[in-house]
Each structure stands twice: as structure tokens, then as C-alpha cells.
Backbone atoms as SQL, in Angstrom:
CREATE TABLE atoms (id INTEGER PRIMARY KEY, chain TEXT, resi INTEGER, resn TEXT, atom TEXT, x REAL, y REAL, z REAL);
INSERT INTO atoms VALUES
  (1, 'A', 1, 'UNK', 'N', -87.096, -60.240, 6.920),
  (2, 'A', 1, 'UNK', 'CA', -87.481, -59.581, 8.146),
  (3, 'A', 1, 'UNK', 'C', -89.010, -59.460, 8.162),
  (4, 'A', 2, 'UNK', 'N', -89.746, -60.139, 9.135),
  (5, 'A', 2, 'UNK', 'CA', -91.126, -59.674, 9.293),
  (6, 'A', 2, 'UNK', 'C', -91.569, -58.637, 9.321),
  (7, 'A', 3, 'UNK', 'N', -92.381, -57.755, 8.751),
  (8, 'A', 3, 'UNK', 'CA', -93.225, -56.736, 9.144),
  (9, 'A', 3, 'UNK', 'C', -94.443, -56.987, 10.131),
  (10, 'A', 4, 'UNK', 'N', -94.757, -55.766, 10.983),
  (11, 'A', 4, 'UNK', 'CA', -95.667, -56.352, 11.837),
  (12, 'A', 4, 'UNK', 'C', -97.256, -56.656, 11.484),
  (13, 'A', 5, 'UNK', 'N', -97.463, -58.064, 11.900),
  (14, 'A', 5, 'UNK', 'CA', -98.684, -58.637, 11.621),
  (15, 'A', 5, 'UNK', 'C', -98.487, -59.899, 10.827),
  (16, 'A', 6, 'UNK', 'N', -97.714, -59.296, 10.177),
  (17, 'A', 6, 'UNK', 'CA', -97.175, -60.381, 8.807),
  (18, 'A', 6, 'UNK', 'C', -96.362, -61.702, 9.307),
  (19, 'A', 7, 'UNK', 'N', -96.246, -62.882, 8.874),
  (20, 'A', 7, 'UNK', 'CA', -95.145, -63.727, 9.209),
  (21, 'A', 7, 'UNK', 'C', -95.486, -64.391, 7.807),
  (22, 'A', 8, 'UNK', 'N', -93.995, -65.323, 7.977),
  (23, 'A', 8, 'UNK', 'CA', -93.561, -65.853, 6.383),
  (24, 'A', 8, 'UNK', 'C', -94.183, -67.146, 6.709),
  (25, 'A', 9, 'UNK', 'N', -94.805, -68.007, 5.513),
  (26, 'A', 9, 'UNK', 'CA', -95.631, -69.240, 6.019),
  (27, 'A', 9, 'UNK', 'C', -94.665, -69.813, 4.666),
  (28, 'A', 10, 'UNK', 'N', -94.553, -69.594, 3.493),
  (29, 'A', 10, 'UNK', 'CA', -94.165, -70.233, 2.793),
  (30, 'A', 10, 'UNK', 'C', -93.200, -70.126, 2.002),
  (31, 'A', 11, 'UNK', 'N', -92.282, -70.535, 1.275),
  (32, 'A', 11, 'UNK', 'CA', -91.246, -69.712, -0.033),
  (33, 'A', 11, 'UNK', 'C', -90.587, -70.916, -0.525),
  (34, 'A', 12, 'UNK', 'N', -90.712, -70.520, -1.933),
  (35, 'A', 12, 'UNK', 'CA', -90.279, -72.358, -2.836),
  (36, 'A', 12, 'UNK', 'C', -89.572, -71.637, -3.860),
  (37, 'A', 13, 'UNK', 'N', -88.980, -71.672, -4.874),
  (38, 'A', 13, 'UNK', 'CA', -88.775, -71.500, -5.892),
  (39, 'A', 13, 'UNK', 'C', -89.733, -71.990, -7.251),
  (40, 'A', 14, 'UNK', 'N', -90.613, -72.768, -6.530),
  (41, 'A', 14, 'UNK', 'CA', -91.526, -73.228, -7.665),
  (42, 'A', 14, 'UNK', 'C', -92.805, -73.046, -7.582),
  (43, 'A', 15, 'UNK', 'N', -92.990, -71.635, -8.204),
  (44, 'A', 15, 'UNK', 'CA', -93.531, -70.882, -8.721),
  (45, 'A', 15, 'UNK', 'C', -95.133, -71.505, -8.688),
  (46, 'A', 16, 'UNK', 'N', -95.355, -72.626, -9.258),
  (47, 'A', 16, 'UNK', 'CA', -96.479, -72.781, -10.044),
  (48, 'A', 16, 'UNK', 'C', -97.105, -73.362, -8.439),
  (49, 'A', 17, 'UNK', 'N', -96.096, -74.501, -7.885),
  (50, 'A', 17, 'UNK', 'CA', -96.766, -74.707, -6.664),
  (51, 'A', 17, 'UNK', 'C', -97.014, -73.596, -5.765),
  (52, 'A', 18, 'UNK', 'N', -96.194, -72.680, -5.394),
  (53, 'A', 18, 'UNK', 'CA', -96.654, -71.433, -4.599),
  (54, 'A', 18, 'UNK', 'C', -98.209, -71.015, -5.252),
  (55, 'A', 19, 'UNK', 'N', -97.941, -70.724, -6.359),
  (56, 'A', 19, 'UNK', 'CA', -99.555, -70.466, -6.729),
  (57, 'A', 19, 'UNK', 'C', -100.962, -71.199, -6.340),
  (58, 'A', 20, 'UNK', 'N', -100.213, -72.549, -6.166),
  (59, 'A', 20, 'UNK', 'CA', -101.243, -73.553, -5.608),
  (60, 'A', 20, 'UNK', 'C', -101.557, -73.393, -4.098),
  (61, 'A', 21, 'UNK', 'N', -100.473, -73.010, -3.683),
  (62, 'A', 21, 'UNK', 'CA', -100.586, -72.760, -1.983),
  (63, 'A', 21, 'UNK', 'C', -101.698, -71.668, -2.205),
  (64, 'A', 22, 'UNK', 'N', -101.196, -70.433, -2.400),
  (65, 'A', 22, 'UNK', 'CA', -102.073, -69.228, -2.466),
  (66, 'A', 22, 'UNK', 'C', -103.417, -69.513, -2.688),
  (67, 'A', 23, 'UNK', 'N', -103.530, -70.553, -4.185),
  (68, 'A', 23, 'UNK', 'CA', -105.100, -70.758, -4.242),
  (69, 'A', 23, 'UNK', 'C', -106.230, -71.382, -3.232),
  (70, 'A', 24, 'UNK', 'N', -105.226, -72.329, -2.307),
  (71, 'A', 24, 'UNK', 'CA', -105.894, -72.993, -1.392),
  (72, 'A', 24, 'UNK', 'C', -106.343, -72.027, -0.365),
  (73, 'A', 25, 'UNK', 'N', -105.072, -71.257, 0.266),
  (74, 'A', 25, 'UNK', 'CA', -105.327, -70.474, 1.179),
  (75, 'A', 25, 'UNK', 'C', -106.171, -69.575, 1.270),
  (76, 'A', 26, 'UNK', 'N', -106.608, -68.996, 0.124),
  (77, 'A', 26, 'UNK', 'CA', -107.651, -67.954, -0.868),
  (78, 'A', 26, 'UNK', 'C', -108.955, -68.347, -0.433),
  (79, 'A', 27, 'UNK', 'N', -108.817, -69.954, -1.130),
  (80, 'A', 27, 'UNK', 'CA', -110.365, -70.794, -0.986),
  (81, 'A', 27, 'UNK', 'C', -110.692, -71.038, 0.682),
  (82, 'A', 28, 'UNK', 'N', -109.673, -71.310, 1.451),
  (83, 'A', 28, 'UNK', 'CA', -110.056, -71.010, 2.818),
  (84, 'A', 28, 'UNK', 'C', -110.388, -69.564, 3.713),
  (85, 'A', 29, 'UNK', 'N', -110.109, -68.549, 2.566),
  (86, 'A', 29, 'UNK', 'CA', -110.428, -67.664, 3.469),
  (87, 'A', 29, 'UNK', 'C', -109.519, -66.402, 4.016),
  (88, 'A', 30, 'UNK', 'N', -108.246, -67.004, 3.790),
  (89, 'A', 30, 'UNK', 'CA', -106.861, -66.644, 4.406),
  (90, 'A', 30, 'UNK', 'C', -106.140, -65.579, 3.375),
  (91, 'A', 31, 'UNK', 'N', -106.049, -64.295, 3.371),
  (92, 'A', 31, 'UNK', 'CA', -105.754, -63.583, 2.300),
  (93, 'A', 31, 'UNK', 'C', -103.895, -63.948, 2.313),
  (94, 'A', 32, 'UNK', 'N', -103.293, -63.558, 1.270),
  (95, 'A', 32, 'UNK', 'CA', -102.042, -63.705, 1.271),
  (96, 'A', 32, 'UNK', 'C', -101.495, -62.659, 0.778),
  (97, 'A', 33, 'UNK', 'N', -100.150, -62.148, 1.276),
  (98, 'A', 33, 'UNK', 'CA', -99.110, -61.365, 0.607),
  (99, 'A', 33, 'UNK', 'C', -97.845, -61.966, -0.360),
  (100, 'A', 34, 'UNK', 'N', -97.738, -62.088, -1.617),
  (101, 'A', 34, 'UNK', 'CA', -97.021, -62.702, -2.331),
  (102, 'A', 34, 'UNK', 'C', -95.868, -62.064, -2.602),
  (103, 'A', 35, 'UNK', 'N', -94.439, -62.024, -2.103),
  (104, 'A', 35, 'UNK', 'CA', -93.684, -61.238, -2.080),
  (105, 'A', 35, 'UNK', 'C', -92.359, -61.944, -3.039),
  (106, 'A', 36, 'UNK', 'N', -91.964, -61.117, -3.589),
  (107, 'A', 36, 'UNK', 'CA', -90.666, -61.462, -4.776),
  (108, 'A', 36, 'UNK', 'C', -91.088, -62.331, -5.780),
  (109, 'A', 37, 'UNK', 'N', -92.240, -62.009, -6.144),
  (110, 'A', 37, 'UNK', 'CA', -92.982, -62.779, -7.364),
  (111, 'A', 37, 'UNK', 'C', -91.831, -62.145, -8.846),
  (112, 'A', 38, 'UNK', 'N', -91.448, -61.473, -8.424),
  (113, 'A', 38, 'UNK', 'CA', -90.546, -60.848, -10.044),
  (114, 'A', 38, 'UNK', 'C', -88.987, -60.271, -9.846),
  (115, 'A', 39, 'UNK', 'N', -88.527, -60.823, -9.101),
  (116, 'A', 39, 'UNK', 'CA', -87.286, -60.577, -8.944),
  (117, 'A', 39, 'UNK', 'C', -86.222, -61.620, -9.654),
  (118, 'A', 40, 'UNK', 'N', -86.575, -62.585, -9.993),
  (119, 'A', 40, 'UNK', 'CA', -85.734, -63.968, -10.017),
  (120, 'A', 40, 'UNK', 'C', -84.723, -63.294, -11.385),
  (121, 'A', 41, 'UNK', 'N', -84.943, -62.149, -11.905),
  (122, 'A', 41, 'UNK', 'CA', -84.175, -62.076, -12.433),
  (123, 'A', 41, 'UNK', 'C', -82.562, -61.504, -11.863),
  (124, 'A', 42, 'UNK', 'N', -82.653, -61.202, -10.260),
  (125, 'A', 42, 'UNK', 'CA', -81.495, -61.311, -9.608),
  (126, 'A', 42, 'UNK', 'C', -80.828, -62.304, -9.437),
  (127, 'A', 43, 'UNK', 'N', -81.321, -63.783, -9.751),
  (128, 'A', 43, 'UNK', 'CA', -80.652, -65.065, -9.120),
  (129, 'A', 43, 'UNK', 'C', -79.236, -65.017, -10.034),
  (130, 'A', 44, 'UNK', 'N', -78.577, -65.372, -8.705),
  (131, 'A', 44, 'UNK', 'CA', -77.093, -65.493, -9.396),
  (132, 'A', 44, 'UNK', 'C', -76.179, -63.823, -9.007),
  (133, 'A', 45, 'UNK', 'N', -76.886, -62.574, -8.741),
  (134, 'A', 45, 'UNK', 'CA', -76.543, -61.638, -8.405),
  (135, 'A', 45, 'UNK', 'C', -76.734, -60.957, -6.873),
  (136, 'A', 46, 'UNK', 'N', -77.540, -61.803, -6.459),
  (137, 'A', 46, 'UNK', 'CA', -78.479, -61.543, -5.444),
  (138, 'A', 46, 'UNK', 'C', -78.085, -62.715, -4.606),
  (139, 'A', 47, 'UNK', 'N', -78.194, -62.700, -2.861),
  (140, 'A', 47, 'UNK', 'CA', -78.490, -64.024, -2.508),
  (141, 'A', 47, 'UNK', 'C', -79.771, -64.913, -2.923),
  (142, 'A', 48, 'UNK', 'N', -80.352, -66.087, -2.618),
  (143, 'A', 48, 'UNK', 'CA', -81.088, -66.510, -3.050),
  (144, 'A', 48, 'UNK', 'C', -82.045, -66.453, -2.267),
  (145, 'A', 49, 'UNK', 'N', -81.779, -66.194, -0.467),
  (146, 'A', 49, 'UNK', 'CA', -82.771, -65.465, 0.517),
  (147, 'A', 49, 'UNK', 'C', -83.033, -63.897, 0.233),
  (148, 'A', 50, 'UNK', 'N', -82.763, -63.442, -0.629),
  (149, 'A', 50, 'UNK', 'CA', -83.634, -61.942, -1.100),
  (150, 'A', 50, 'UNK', 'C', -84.113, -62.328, -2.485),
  (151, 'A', 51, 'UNK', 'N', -84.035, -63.466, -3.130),
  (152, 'A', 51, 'UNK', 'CA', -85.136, -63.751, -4.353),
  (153, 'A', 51, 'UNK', 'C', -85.958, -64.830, -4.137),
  (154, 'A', 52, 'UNK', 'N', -86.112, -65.523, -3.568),
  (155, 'A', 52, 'UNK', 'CA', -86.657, -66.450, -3.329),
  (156, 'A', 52, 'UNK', 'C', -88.267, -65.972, -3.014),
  (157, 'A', 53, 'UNK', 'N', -89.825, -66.541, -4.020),
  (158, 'A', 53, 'UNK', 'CA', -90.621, -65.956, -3.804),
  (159, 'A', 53, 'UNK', 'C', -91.398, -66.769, -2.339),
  (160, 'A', 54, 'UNK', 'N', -91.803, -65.709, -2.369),
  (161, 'A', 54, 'UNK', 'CA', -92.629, -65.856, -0.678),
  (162, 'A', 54, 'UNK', 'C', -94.098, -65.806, -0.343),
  (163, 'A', 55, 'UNK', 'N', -94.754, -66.151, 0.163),
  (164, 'A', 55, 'UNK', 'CA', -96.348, -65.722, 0.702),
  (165, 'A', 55, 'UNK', 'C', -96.254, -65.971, 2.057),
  (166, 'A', 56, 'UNK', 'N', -96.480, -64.933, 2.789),
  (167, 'A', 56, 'UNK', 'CA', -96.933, -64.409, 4.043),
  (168, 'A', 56, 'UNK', 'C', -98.625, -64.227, 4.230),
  (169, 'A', 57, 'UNK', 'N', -98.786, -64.343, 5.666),
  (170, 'A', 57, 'UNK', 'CA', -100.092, -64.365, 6.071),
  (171, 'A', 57, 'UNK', 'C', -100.141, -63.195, 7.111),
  (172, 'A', 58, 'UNK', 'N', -101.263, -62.878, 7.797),
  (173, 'A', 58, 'UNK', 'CA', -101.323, -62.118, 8.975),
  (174, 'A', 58, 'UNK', 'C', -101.106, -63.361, 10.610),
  (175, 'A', 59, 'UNK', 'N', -100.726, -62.950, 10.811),
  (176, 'A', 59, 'UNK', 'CA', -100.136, -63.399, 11.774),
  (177, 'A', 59, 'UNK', 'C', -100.864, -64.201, 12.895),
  (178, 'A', 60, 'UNK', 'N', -102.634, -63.884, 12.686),
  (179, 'A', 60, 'UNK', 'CA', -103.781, -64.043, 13.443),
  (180, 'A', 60, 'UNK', 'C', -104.318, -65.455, 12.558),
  (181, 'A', 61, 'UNK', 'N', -103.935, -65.495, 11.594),
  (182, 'A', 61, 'UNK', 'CA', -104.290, -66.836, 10.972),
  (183, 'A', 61, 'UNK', 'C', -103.319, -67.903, 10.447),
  (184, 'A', 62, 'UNK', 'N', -101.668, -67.695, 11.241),
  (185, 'A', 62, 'UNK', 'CA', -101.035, -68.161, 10.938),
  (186, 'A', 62, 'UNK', 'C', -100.778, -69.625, 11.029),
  (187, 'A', 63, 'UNK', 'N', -101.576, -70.231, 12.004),
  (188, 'A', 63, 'UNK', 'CA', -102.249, -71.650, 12.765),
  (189, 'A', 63, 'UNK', 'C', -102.517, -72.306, 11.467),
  (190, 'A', 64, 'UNK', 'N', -103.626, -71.775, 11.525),
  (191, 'A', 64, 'UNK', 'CA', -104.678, -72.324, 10.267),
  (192, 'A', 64, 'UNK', 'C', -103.960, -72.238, 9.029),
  (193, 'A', 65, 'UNK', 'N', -103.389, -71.344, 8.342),
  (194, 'A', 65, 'UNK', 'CA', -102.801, -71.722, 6.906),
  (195, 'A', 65, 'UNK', 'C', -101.635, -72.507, 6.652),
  (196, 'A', 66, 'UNK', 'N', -100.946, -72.908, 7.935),
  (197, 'A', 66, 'UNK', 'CA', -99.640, -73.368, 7.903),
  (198, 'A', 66, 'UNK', 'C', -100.031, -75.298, 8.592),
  (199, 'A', 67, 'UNK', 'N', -101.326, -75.243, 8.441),
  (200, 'A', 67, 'UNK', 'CA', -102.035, -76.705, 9.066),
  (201, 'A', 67, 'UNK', 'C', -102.248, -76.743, 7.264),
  (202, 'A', 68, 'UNK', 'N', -103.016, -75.810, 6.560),
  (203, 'A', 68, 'UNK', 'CA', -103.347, -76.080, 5.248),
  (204, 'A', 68, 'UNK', 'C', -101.715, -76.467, 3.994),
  (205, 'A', 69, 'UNK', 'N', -101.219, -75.746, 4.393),
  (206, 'A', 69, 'UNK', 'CA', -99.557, -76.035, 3.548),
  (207, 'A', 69, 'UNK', 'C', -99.104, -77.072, 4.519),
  (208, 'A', 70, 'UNK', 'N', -98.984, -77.725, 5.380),
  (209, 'A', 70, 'UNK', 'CA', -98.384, -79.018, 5.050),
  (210, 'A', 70, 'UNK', 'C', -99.279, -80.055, 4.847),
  (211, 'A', 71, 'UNK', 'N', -100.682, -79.989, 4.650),
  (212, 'A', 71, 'UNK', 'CA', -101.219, -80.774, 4.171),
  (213, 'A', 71, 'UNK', 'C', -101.115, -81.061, 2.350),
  (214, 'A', 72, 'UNK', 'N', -101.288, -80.093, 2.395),
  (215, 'A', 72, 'UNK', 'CA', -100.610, -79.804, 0.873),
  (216, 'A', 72, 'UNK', 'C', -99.220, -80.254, 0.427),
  (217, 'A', 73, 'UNK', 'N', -98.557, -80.192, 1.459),
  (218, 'A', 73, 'UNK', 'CA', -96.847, -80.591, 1.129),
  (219, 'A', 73, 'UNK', 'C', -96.628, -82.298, 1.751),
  (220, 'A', 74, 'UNK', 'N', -97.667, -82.215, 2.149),
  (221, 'A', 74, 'UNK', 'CA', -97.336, -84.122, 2.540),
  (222, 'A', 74, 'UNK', 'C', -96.667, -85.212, 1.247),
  (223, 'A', 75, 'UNK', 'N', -96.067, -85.717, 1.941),
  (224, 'A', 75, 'UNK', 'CA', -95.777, -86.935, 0.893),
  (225, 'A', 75, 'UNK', 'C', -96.899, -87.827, 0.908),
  (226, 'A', 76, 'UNK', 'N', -96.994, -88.380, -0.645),
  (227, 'A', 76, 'UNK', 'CA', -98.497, -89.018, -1.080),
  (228, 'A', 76, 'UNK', 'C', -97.735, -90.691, -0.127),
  (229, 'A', 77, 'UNK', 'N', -96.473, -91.258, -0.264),
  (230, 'A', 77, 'UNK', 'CA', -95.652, -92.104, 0.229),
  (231, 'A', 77, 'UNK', 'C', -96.146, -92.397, 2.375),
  (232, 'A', 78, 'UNK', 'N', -96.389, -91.155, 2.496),
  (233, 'A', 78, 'UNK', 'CA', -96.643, -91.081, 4.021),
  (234, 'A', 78, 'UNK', 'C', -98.214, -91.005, 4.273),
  (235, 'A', 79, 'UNK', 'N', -99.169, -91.131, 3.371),
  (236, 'A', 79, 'UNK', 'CA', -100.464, -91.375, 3.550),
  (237, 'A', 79, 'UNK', 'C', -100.801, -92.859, 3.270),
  (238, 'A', 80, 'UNK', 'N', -99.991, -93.246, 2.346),
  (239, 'A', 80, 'UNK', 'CA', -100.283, -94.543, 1.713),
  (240, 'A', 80, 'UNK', 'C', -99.163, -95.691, 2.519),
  (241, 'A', 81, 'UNK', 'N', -99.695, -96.295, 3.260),
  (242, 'A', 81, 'UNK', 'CA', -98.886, -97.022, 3.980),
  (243, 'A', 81, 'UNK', 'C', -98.648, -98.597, 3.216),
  (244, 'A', 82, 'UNK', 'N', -97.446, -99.217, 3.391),
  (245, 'A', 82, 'UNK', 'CA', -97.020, -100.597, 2.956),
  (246, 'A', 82, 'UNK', 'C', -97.994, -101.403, 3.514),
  (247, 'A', 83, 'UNK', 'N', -98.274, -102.641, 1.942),
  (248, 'A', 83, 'UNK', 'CA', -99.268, -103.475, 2.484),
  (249, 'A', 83, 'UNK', 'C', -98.238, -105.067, 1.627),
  (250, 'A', 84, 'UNK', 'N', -99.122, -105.983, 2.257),
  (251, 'A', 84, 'UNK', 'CA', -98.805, -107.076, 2.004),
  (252, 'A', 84, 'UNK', 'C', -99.398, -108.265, 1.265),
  (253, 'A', 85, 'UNK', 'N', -98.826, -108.358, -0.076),
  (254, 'A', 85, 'UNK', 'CA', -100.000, -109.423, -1.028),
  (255, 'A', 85, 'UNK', 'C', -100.238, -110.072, -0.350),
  (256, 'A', 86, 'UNK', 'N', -101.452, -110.545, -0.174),
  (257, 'A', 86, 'UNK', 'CA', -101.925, -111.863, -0.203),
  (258, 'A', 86, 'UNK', 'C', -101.743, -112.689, -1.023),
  (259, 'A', 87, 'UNK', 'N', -101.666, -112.756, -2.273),
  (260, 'A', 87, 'UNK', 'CA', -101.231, -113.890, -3.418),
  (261, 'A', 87, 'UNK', 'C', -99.382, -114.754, -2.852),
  (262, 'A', 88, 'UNK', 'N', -98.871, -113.711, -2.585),
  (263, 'A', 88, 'UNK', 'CA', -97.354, -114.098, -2.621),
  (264, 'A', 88, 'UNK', 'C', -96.636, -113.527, -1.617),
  (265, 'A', 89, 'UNK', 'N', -97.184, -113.299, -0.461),
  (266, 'A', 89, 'UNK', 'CA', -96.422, -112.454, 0.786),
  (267, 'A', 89, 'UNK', 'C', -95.627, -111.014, 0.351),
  (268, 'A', 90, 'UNK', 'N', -95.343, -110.600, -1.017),
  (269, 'A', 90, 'UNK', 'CA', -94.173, -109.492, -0.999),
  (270, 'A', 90, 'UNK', 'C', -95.112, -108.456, -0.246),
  (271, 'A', 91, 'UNK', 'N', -94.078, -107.733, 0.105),
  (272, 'A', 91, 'UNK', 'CA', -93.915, -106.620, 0.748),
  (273, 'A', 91, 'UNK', 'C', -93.905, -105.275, -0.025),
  (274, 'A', 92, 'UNK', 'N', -95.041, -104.846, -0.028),
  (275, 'A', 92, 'UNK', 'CA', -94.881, -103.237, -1.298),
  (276, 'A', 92, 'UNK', 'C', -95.387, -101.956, -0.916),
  (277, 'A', 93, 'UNK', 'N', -94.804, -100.963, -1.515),
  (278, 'A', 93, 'UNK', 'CA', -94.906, -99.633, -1.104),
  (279, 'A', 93, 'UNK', 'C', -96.583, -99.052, -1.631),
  (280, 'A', 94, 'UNK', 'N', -96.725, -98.341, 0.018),
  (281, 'A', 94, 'UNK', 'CA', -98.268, -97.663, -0.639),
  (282, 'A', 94, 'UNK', 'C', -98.694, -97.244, -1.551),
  (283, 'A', 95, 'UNK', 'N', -97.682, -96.676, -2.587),
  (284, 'A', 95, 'UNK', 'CA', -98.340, -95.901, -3.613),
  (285, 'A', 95, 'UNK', 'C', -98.611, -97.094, -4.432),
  (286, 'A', 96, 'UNK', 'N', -97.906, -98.239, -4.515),
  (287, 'A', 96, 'UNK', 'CA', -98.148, -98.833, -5.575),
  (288, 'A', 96, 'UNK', 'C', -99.548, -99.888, -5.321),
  (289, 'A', 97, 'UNK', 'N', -99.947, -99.971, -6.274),
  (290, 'A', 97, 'UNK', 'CA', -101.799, -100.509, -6.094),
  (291, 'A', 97, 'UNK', 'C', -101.555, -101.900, -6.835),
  (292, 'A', 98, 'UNK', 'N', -100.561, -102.545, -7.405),
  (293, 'A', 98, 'UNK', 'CA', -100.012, -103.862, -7.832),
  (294, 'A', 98, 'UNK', 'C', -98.884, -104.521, -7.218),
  (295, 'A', 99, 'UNK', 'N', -98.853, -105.587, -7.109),
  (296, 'A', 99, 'UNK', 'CA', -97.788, -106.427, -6.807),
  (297, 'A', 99, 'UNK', 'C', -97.043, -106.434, -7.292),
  (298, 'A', 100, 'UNK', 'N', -95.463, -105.949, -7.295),
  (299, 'A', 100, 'UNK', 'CA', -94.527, -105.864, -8.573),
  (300, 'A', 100, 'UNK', 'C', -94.056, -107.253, -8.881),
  (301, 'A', 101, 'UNK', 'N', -94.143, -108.410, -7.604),
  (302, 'A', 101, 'UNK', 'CA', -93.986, -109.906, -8.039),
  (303, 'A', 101, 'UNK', 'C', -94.330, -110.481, -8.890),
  (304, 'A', 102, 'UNK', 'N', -95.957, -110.529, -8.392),
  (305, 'A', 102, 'UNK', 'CA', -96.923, -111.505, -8.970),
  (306, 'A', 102, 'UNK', 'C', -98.091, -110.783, -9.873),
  (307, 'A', 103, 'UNK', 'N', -98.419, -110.042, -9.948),
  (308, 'A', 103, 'UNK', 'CA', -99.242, -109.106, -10.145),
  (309, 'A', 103, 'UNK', 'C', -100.211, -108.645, -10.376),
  (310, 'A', 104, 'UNK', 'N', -100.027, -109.348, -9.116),
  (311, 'A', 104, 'UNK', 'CA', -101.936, -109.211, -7.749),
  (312, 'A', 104, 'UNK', 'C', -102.405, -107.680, -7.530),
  (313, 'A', 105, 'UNK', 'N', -103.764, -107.335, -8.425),
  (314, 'A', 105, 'UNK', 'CA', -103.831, -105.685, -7.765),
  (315, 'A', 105, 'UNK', 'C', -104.492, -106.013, -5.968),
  (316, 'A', 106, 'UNK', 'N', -104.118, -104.238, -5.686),
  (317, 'A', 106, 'UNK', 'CA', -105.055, -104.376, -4.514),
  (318, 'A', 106, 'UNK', 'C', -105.946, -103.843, -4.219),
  (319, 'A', 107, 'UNK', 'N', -107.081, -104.946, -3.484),
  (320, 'A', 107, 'UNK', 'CA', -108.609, -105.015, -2.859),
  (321, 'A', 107, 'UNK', 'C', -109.629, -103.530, -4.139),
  (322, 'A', 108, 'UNK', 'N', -108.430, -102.507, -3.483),
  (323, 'A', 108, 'UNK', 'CA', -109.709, -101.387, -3.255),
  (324, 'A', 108, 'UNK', 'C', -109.084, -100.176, -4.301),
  (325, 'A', 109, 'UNK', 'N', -108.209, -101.074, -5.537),
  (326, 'A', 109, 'UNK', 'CA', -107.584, -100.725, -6.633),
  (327, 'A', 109, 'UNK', 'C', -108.075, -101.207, -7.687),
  (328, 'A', 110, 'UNK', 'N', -109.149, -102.480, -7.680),
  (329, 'A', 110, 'UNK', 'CA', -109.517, -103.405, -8.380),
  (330, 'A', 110, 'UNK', 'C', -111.041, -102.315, -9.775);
């Protein structure tokens, strides 16, 4: 349930990345409320929507930190788009910077 001002921007179970969110949001400026940081010892007794940890923002900067968490949550797969050897025509996925054919690196991997 929101409190007023407050809205929920984020909640993972993994811990270490939430921390990473927070740090970004910090470095921008954006204070955070970190909520159910120590409960997890309910999981399994509890639903997992009342342990599940959380960071909330004020509600006035909710734009801006929730532009910063999915930049953060992007897939590296959806920045790096499929390219095409030149050595041997295959067809390969952005992340990968070699040809899994032939094994031609690429241009700007070299």
C-alpha cells in the first residue's frame, strides 16, 4: 500500500542488485526508502508480497528514477544488435564480438 508521497519504483529479491539500484539513484540525486531490507526471514511464512525488499521514491521524482532503473535493467542482448560476418555471411548475436563459424572478430572488437 502506498503511503502518501511515496510510490514503489522497485522490488527484486536480489538484494545486491537492489543495492545497485539505490546506489545509482543516490548518485543522481533521488533519495530512497528501502523497505523490508530484513524480513526475509519470513519467506515461506509470510506471503512473498509482504517480504519481498523494496525501494520507493517520492513521488515528485518518480519519472526520473524509474527512466534510471530500466536503464539499469536493460538487456545487454537489446543494446547490442545482430550483425553479419563479412568473412562467411553467418548471422550472430550482439553480444558476441566473434564469429562462432569462422572466427572472424568484429571491426570494433579487434
Amino acid at each position: 500500500m502506498a503511503q502518501s508521497g511515496k510510490k514503489l519504483l522497485y522490488s527484486s529479491f536480489d538484494t545486491i542488485f537492489l543495492g545497485y539500484i539505490e546506489t545509482l539513484l543516490s548518485q543522481s540525486g533521488i533519495p530512497t526508502e528501502y523497505r523490508n531490507q530484513y524480513v526475509s526471514g519470513g519467506v515461506g511464512e509470510l506471503p512473498p508480497v509482504d517480504v519481498t525488499p523494496e525501494l520507493w521514491v517520492e513521488e515528485a521524482v518518480f519519472a526520473r528514477a524509474e527512466a534510471i532503473v530500466q536503464q539499469a535493467t536493460r538487456n545487454e542482448n537489446d543494446m547490442a544488435p545482430q550483425w553479419a560476418c563479412p568473412e562467411c555471411g553467418e548471422t550472430i548475436e550482439g553480444q558476441f564480438a566473434q564469429c562462432w563459424q569462422c572466427g572472424y572478430w568484429r571491426e570494433e572488437d579487434k
